[in-house]
C-alpha positions in Angstrom: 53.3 -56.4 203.8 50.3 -58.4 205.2 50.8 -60.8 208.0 50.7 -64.5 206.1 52.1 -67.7 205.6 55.2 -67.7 202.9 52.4 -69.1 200.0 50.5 -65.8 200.8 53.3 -63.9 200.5 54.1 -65.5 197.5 50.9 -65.1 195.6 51.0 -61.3 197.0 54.0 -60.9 195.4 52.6 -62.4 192.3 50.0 -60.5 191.5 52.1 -57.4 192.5 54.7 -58.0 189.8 51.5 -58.4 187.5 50.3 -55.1 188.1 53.6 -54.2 187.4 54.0 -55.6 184.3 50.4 -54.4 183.2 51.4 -50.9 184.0 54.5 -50.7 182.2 53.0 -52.4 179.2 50.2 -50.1 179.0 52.0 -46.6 178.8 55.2 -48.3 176.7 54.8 -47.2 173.2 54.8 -42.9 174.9 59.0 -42.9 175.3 59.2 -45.2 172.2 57.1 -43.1 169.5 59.9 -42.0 167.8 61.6 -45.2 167.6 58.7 -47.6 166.8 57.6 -45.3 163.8 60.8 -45.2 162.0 61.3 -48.9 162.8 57.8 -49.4 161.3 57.8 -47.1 159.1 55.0 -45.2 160.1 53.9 -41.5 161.3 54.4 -41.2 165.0 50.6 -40.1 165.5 49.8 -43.6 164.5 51.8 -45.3 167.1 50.2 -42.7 169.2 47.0 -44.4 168.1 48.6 -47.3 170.1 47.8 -45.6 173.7 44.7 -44.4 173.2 42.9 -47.1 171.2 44.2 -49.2 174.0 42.7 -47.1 176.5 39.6 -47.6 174.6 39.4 -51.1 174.5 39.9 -51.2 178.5 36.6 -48.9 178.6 34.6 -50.5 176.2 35.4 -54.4 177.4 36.2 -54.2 180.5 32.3 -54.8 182.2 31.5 -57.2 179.2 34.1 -59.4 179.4 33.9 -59.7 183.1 30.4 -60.5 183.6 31.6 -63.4 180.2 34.0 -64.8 182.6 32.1 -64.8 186.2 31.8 -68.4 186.5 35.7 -69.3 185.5 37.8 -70.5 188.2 39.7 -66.7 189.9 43.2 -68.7 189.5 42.4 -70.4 186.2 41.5 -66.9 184.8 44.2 -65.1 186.3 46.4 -67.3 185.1 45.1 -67.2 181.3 45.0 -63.4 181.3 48.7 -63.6 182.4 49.3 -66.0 180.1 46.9 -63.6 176.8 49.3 -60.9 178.3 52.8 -62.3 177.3 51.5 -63.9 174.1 50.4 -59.5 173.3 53.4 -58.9 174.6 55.5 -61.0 172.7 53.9 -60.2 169.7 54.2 -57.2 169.9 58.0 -57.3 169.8 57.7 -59.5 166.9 55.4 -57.5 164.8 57.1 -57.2 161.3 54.3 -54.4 160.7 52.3 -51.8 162.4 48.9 -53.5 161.9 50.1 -56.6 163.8 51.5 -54.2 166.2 48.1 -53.0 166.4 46.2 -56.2 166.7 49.1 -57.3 169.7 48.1 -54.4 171.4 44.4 -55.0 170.8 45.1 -58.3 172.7 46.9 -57.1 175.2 44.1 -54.4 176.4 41.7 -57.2 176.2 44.1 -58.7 179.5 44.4 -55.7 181.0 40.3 -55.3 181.1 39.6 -58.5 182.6 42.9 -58.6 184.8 41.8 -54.9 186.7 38.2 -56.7 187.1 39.6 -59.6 189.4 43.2 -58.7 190.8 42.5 -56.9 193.5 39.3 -59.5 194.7 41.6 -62.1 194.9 44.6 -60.0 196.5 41.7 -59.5 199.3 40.8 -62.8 199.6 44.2 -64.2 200.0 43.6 -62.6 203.5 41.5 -61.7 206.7 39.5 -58.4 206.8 41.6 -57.1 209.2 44.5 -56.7 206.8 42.5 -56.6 203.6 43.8 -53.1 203.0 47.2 -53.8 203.0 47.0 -56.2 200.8 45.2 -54.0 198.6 47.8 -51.7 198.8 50.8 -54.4 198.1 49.1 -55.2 195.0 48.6 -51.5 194.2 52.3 -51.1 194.7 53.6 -52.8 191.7 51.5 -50.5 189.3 53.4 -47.3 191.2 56.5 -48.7 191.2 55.8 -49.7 187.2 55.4 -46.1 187.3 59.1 -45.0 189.0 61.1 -47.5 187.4 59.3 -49.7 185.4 58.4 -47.1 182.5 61.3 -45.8 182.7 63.2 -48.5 182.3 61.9 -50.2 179.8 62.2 -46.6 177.8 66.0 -46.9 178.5 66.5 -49.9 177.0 64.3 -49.4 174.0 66.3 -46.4 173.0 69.9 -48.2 174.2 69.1 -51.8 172.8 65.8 -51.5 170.0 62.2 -50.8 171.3 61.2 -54.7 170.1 63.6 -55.3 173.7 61.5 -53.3 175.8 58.3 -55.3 174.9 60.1 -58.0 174.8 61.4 -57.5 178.4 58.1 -56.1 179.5 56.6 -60.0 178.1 59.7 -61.8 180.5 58.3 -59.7 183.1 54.8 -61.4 183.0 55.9 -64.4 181.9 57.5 -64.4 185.8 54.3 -63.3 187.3 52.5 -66.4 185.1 55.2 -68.5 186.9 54.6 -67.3 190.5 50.9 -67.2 190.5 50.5 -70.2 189.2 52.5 -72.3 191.7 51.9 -69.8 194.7 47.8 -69.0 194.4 46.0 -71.1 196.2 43.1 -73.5 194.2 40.5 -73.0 197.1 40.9 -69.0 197.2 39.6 -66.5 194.3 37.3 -68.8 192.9 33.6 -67.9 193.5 33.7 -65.5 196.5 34.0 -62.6 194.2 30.9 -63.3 192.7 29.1 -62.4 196.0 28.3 -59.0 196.9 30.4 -57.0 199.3 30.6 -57.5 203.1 27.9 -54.5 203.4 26.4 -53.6 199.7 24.8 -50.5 199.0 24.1 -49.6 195.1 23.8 -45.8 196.2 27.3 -45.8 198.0 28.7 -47.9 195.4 27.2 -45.1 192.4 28.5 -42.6 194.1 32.2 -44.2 194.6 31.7 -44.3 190.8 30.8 -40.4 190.5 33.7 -39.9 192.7 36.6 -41.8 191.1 35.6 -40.5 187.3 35.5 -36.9 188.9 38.7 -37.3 190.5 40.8 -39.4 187.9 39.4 -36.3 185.3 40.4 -33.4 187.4 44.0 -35.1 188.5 44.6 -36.3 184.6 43.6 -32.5 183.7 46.9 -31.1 185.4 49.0 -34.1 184.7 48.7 -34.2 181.2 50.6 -30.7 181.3 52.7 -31.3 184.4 55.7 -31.0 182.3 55.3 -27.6 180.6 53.5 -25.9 184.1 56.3 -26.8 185.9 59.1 -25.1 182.9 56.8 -22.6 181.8 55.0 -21.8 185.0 56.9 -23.2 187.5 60.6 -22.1 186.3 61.7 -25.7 187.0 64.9 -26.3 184.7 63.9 -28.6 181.9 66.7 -31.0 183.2 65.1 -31.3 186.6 61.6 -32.4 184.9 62.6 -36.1 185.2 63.8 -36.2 188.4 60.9 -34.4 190.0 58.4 -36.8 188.0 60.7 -39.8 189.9 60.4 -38.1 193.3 56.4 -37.9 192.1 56.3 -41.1 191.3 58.1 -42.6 194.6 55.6 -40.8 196.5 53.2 -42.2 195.0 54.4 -45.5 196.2 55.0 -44.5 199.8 51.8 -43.6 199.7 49.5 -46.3 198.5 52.2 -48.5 201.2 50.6 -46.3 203.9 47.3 -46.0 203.2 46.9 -50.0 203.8 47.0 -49.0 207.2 44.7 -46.4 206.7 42.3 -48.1 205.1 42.0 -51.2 207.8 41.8 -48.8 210.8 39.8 -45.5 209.5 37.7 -47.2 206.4 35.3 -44.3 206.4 38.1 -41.7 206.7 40.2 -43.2 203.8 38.9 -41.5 200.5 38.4 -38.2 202.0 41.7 -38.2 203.5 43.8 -39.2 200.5 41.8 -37.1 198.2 42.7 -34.4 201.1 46.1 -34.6 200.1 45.4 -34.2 196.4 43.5 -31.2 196.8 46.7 -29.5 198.7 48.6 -30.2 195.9 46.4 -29.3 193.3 45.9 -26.2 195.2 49.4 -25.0 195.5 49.9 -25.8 191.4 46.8 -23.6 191.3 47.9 -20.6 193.1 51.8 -21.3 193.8 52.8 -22.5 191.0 55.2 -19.9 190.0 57.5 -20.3 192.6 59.7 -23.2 192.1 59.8 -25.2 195.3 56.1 -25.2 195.6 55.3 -26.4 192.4 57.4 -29.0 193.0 55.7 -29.9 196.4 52.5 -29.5 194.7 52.9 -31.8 191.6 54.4 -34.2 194.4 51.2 -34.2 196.7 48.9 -35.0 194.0 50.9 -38.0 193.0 50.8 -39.1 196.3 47.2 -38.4 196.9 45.5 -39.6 193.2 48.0 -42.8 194.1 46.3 -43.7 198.1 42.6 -42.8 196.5 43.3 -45.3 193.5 44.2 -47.8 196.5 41.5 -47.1 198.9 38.8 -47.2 196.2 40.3 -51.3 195.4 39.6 -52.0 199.4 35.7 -49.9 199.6 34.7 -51.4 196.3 35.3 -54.5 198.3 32.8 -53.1 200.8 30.3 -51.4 199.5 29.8 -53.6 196.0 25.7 -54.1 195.6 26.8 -57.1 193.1 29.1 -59.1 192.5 32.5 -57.8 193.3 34.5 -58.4 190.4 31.9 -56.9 188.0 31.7 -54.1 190.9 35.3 -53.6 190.6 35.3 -53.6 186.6 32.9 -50.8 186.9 35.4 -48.8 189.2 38.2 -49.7 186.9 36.2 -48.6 183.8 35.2 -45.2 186.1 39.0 -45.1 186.2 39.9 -44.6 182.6 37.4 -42.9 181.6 38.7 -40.1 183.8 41.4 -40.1 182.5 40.6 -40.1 179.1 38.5 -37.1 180.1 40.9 -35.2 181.6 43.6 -35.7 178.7 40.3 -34.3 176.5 39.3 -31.4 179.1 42.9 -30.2 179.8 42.7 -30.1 175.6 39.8 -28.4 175.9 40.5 -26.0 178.6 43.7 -25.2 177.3 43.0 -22.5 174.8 40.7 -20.8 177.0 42.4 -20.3 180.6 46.2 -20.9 179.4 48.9 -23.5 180.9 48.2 -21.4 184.4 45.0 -22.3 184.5 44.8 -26.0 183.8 46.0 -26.8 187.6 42.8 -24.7 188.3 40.2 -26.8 186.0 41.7 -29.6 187.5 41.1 -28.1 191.2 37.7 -27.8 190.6 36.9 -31.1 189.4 38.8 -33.1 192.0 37.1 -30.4 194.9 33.6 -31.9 193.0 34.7 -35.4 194.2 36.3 -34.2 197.5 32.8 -32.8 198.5 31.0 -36.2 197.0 33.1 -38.1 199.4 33.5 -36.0 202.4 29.5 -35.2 202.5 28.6 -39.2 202.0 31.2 -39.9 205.0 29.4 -37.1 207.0 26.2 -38.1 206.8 27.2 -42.0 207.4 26.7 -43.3 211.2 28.4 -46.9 210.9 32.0 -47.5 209.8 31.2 -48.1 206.5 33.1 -45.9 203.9 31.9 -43.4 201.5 
């Protein structure tokens, strides 16, 4: 945890638990398909339709509505995205049909676009540069442990209780976060300093950060779209042990992104290369190991952790390197973000037919190695501390 007085540990842990709540809400409707389209009454691909045209929405708004809302207040806007977030939420559990369903989860992407744009700006401000990665990292934290318990959780009690719970538990979630950050964020921090550029800006660097994070997110969404069946069909993993190693994934991924703080304020330039180091290893071992249980396993694990430290360390050098204003800056990173992995669900698809379930790890190899080399050549060639 950063070094800071109890209100900036507060407000840390406020917009940690909102990235927590955003990331659970997000990828919610995936263990509840079955449940939400009898309730509904409805075929299961159309509550499918419930991810992806959320996905969408983040893509298509997320720059727009950003650059809309540059001169609002950082706490005011936090705290009415928060606030657009529990009212989604909420009615979502409420819907008494699929199209309000629908139009809840239309609001609630809306949020999450403008919320990925200015979280982790204001996380940074909160404290001094020589910290500024961890608490990048603590923010990061919540969306990884969203990912190891959250998720999870929320799918347990949708199938024990009613999935109209799990939203409605996902909403009490947020509605905590609304509490803490408005009575812990300070009114003088997150207002206009993320309007200004970044403490060195550089449009090339910042492009190619872009180039980078839509290469990677593509080639590590590739494999994990069909981590599951590689690791059965490939990997001989029982199908009982799936979960558990997708937990020990996950909780790597959260060690991880805790580390890389660290990693991030002492060895900026270092930073992306290294953590997209780690990915590689793993991706490499699913690529020409993967039939041999253990390192499959290992594998699968080291791209978690990897794909989770490069998701943090881009939030800090975005920081850095942003030619504009960093908040639209960091909506452009965000939106580089799901468009990868839109593209790697659609290349892994793709790909599928063509090489087989042993070769997706492989197609996935070679597009994260594309934004390995991006990064490791740009920190080459760079003299002064400045990353990527």
């Amino acid at each position: 945890m950063p070094v800071g007085g109890t209100r900036t540990v507060l407000a840390l842990a406020g917009l940690t638990l909102s990235t927590f709540a955003f990331i659970t809400a997000e990828t919610l409707p995936i263990g509840l398909l079955p449940l939400i389209a009898g309730g509904l009454d409805v075929p299961v691909p159309s509550v499918g339709l419930l991810v992806s045209a959320y996905a969408v929405i983040v893509v298509v708004a997320t720059i727009p509505l950003t650059r809309a809302t540059q001169r609002v207040p950082r706490r005011l806007l936090l705290s009415t995205v928060l606030a657009v977030f529990v009212l989604g939420t909420v009615a979502s559990a409420a819907a008494p049909d699929y199209a309000v369903l629908l139009a809840a989860r239309v609001l609630t992407a809306l949020a999450h676009a403008v919320f990925w744009a200015i979280v982790v700006p204001i996380g940074a401000s909160l404290v001094g540069p020589a910290v500024r990665g961890r608490a990048i990292s603590t923010v990061y934290a919540g969306g990884s442990i969203a990912t190891v318990l959250g998720v999870p959780f929320a799918t347990w009690l949708g199938q024990a209780v009613d999935w109209r719970a799990a939203f409605l538990g996902t909403g009490l979630v947020g509605a905590v976060a609304f509490g803490v950050v408005v009575a812990a964020l300070p009114r003088s921090r997150g207002s206009r300093a993320e309007a200004a550029p970044g403490s060195a800006p550089d449009r090339r660097r910042y492009l190619l950060l872009v180039a980078v994070t839509v290469l990677t997110a593509t080639g590590a969404l590739t494999a994990f779209t069909y981590v599951s069946p590689f690791l059965t069909e490939i990997g001989g993993v029982p199908q009982a042990a799936v979960g558990g190693m997708l937990l020990l994934r996950g909780a790597a991924g959260l060690l991880a992104v805790l580390a890389v703080g660290r990693l991030v304020d002492r060895f900026p330039r270092a930073s992306v290369p290294a953590a997209l180091g780690v990915h590689a290893v793993g991706m490499l071992l699913l690529s020409f190991a993967g039939p041999v249980p253990v390192l499959a396993v290992v594998g699968s694990v080291l791209t978690g952790a990897g794909f989770a430290a490069f998701s943090a360390c881009i939030g800090a050098l975005v920081l850095v390197v942003a030619p504009g204003s960093v908040d639209v800056a960091t909506a452009g990173t965000s939106t580089a973000f799901n468009i990868g992995i839109a593209s790697g669900a659609f290349v892994g698809g793709a790909a599928l037919p063509v090489v087989g379930l042993a070769g997706i790890p492989v197609v996935g190899l070679v597009l994260s190695l594309g934004g390995l080399g991006l990064a490791a050549g740009a920190a080459r060639r760079r003299r002064t501390p400045i990353p990527v």
